[in-house]
VOGU-3710 file (C-alpha; in Angstrom, 3 decimals, decimal comma):
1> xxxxxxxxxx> 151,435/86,676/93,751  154,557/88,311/93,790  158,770/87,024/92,504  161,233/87,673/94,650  164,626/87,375/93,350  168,287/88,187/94,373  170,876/88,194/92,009  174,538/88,697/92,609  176,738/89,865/89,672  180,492/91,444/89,242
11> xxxxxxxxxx> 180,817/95,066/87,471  182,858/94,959/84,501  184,154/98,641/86,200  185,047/99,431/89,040  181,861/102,677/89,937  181,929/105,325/92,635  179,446/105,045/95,406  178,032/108,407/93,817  177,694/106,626/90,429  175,948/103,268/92,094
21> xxxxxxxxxx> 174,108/106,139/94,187  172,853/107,766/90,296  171,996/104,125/89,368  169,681/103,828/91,354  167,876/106,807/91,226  167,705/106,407/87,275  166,441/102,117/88,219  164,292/103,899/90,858  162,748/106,051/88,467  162,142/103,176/84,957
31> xxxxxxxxxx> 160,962/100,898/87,551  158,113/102,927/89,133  156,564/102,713/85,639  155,717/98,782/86,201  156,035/98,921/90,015  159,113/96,718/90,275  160,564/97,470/94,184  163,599/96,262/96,051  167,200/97,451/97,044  170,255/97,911/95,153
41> xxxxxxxxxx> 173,876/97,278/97,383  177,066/98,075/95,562  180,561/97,257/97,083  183,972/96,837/95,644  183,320/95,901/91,992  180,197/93,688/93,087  175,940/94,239/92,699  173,833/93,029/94,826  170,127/93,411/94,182  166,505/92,600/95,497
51> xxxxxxxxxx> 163,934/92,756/92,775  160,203/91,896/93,521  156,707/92,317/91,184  155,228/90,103/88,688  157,301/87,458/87,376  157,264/88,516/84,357  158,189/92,266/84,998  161,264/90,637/87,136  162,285/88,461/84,871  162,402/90,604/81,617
61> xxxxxxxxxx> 164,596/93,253/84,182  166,810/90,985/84,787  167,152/89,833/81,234  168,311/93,435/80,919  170,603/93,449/83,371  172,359/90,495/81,904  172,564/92,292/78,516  173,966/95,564/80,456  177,469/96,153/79,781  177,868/97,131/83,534
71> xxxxxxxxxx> 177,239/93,360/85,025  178,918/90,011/84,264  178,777/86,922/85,965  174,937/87,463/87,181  174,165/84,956/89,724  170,392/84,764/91,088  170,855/83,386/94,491  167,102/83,519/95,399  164,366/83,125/93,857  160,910/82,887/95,153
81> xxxxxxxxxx> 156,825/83,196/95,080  155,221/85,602/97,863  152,267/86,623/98,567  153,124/90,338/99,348  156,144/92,741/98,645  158,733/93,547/101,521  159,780/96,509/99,954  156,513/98,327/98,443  157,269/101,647/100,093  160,797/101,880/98,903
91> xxxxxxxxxx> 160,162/101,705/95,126  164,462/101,099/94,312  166,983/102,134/96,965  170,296/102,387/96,817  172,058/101,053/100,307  175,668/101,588/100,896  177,737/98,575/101,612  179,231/99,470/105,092  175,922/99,726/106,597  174,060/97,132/104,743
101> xxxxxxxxxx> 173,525/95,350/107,683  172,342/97,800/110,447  170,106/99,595/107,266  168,506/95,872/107,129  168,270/95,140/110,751  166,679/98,677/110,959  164,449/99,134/108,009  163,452/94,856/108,187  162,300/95,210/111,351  159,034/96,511/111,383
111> xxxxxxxxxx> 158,651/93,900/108,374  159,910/91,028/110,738  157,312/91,957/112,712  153,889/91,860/110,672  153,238/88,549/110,390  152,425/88,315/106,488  155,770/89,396/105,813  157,934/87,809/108,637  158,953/85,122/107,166  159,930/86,462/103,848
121> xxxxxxxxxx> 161,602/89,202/105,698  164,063/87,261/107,620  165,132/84,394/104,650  165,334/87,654/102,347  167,724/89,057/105,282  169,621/85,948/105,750  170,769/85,074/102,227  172,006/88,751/101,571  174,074/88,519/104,728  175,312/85,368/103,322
131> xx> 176,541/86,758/100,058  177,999/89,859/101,809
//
């Protein structure tokens, strides 16, 4: 069993796409170690991110988040069990803001299309293109 969060939270300064871009290749790299996937979305002086593994690898990364100078206001807007991971061939990528939702449509869609994932797939795609 798998936890699926989102979490929304506002930068404390405002960070060049190249910097968000270098954040997630250094999140990318820690989180390989414990096998913690998802995506990272950066726009405007706001994170957006999708964190899946064990609950307990989640929830300690997002504990450090919280204490990470670079957030405030961290808001988990989903939060769930699943049996599989959506994102276990991406390991953390970075996905720029103005194409968030064609790069979801696109990459989801073989996911909203294998049954085991389906589901999860579209309610993961739905509440980010709620928050964004």
């Amino acid at each position: 069993m798998y936890k699926a969060i989102v979490y929304v939270s506002e930068a404390s300064r405002a960070m060049s796409e190249y910097k968000a871009k270098d954040l997630a290749k250094v999140s990318k790299e820690k989180n390989l170690e414990k096998g913690i996937t998802g995506i990272l979305v950066y726009n405007s002086g706001y994170f957006l991110q999708y964190l899946e593994e064990n609950a307990d690898d989640v929830f300690n990364l997002l504990k450090k988040i919280s204490d990470d100078e670079r957030h405030k206001n961290i808001k988990v807007v989903y939060n769930k069990d699943q049996e599989s991971k959506l994102f276990s061939k991406w390991g953390m990528e970075y996905i720029n803001f103005g194409m968030l939702r064609k790069n979801l449509t696109i990459e989801l869609s073989d996911l909203f299309s294998q049954e085991e994932n389906g589901d999860e797939a579209m309610t993961v795609y739905k509440t980010i293109a709620k928050v964004f």
